[in-house]
N, C-alpha and C positions, 0 to 999 in steps of 0.2 A: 509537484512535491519535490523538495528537494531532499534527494537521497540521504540515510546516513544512519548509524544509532541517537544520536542527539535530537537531529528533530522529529522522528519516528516515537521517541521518548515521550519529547514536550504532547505528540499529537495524542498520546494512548493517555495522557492526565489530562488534556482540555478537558473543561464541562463539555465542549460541542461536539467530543467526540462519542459515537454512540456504536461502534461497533462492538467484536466479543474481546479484540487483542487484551492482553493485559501486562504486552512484554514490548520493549521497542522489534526483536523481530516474529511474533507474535503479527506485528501489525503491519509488518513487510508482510508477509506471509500474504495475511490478507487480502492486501493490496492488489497483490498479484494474481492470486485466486477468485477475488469477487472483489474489482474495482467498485463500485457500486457502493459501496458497505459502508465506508467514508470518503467524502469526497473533500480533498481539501478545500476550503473557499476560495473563490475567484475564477472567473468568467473563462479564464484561459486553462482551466481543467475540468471545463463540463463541456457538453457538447449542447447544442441548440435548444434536445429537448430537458436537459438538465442531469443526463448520462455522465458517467465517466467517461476520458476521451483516452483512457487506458484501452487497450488490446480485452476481448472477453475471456478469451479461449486460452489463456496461457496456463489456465489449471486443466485443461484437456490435453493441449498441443506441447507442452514441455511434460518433462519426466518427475518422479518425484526426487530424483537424485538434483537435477538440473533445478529446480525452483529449488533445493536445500542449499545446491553452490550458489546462486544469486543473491538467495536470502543474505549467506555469510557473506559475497562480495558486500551487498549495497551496508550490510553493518560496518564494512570498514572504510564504508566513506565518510565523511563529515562536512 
């Protein structure tokens, strides 16, 4: 996925997305917490058996301060 609010945006209106987000970071959030939830299409962000090839553990292993600063970094990319 390429980071950003913009295409984070476009992803939380596709029809094919089916997760809960309903905000561009809303659905970083997500992402970060339960890869799984959506997975962008295309072969080079699943894993063999059709997994996220995202990290699981980053809503354990990061703080909730530290996924708030991420969140806000990756909105200000584009």
């Amino acid at each position: 996925m390429r980071p950003g609010a913009p295409e984070a945006a476009r992803i939380v209106r596709s029809r094919q997305y089916r997760g809960k987000a309903r905000t561009a970071a809303q659905y970083i959030r997500e992402s970060i917490v339960d890869p799984n939830a959506y997975i962008v299409p295309g072969a080079s962000y699943r894993t063999a058996d059709g997994q996220s090839v995202m990290p699981k553990d980053f809503g354990t292993t990061l703080s909730a301060g530290e996924i708030d600063d991420l969140v806000a970094f990756l909105l200000t990319r584009r």
